[in-house]
N, C-alpha and C positions, 0 to 999 in steps of 0.2 A: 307723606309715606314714611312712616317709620323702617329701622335700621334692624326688626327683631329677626329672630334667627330663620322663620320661618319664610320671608320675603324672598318671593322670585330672584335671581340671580340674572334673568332676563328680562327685563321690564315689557310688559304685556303690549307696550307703547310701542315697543321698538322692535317687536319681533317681524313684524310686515318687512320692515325698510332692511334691517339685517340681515333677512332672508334673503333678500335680492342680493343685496351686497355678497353675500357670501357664495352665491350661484354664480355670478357675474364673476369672483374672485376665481372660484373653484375651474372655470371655463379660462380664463388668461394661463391661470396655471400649468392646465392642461397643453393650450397649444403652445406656450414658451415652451415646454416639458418635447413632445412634436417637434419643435424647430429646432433645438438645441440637443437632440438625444445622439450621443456618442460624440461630439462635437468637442476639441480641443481648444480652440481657436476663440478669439472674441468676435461678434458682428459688428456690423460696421457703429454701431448705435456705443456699443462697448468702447469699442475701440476710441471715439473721441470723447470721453466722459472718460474714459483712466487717463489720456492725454493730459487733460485736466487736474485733476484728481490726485493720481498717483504719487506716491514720494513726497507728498507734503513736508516740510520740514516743520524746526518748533514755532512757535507754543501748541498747533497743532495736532502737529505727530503726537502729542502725549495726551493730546485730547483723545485723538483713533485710540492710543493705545489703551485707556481707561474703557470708554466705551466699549472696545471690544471684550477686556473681561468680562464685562457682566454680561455677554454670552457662551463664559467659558464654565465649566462644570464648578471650578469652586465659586466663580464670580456667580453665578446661575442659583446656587443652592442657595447663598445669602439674600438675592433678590427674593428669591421665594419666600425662605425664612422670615424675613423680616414683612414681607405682602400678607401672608398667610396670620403673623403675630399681629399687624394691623386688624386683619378680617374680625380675630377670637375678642381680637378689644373692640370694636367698635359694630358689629355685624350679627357674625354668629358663626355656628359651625358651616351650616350649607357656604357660604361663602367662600370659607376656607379652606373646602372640599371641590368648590370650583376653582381656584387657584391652580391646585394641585393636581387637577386633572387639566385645566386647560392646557395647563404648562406642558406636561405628561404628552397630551396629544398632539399639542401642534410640532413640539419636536419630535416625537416618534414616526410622527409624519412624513417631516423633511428628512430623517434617516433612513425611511421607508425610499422614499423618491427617488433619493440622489442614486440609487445603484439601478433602480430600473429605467432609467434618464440614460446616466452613462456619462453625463458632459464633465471634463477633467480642467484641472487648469494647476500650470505648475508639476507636470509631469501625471501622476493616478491618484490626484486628489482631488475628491470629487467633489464637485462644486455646486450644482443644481438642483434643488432650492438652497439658498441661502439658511440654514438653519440659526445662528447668531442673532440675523433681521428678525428671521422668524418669533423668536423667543421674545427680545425686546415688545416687538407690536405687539406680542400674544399677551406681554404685562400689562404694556399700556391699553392696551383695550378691555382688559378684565377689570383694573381700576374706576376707568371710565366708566364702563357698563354698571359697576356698585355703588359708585357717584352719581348715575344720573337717577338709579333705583331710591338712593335715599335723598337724592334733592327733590324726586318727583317732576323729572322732568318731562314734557311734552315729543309726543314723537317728531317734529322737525328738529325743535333745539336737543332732543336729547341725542339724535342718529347722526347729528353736524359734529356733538360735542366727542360722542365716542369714537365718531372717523378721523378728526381731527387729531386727537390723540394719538389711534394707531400709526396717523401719517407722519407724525412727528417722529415719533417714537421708531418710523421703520425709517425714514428719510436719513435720521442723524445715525445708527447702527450699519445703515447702506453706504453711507459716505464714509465713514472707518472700517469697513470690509473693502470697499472699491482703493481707500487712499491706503493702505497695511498691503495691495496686492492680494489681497484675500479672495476675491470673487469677480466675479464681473458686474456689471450694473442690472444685468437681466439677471443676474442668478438671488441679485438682493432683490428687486422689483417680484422674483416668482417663491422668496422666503415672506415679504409682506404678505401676499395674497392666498400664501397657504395659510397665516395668520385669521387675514379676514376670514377666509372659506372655512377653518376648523372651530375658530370661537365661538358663534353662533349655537352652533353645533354641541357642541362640549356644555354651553349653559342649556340649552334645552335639557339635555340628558340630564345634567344635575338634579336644574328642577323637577324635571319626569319622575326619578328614583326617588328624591326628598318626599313629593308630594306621597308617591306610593306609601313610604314608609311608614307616613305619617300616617296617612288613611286605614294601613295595616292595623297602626299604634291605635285610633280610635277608636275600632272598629271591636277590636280585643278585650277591651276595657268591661268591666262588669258594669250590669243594666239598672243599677239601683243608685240612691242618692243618699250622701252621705246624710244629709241633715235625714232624712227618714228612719237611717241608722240609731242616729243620736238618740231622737225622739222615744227610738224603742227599745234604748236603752237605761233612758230615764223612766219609762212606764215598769220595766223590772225594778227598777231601783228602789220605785214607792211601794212595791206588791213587798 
């Protein structure tokens, strides 16, 4: 499968198994969302994983602190910038366009959430979803998803390869939000899963509008061929 600009953004492979994934995501989200609406307090589940967690000292703590930039607004724009200057070199436009909007939506999302949830932590800062987590898995999974499209990968190894990913990617930004005191463990677990639940989603769309535009684009085009042109432009030439 080539890398041209025109290629899916969703791999046709993987739209079955994503889908579920993203249903299944969208449903935890929801009842964590339920269980924890207005809620101050950590559950018991929270409660011994910050036990753990919490106050890391170094070399650590400067690892939380790093990681947590790059889901801070200037840390955030550079991951993009530079995700996005990958796509235009090696991709295409659509690519770059999914980037930009995944990002766009999975955190609009969690901004969206956290106030109709209500759950606080640290006095009226709202905590549920994790937006930070959110971002991170939201890169690592657009990456993946354009890696497995240009490796051509198979729908088992390509939907292993792309969860994998998000899982890392939300695991390591959820243990720097849980160890910084930043969140709870359920508030990073339900920033993952608006992750999985909005990606999916987001490259469909891309794809959807790309293809339209394209279709537009051909559609538009004058009905005649160029070498016929030529052709009857050399017969004037001899007259």
């Amino acid at each position: 499968m080539t890398g041209g600009p025109e290629s899916a953004v969703l791999p046709p492979s993987l739209r079955s198994a994503l889908g579920l994934i993203a249903s299944l995501a969208a449903l935890v989200v929801l009842v964590f969302g339920i269980t924890y609406a207005d809620d101050s307090e950590p559950g018991a589940v929270d409660a011994r994983i910050w036990a753990v967690v919490d106050g890391v000292g170094p070399p650590w703590r400067h690892v939380a602190v790093v990681t947590d930039f790059l889901g801070e607004p200037v840390g955030a724009v550079l991951v993009v910038a530079a995700v996005v200057t990958g796509c235009l070199l090696l991709r295409g436009p659509r690519a770059a366009v999914f980037v930009v909007t995944g990002a766009g939506l999975t955190v609009g999302t969690t901004t969206l959430l956290k106030p109709v949830v209500g759950r606080t932590i640290h006095g009226d800062n709202l905590s549920y979803p994790s937006g930070h987590t959110a971002f991170l898995t939201a890169i690592a999974l657009m990456v993946s998803l354009l890696a497995a499209g240009r490796l051509g990968l198979g729908r088992a190894v390509g939907t292993a390869f792309v969860f994998a990913a998000g899982l890392a990617a939300g695991a390591t930004m959820g243990w720097a939000q849980v160890a910084m005191g930043s969140h709870y463990a359920t508030d990073t677990l339900g920033g993952w899963c608006t992750a999985l639940a909005v990606l999916p989603v987001s490259a469909w769309l891309v794809d959807r509008t790309a293809d339209r535009l394209a279709d537009r684009t051909t559609a538009g085009r004058p009905a005649y061929e160029p070498a016929d042109r030529r052709t009857d432009a050399g017969r004037q030439e001899c007259h």
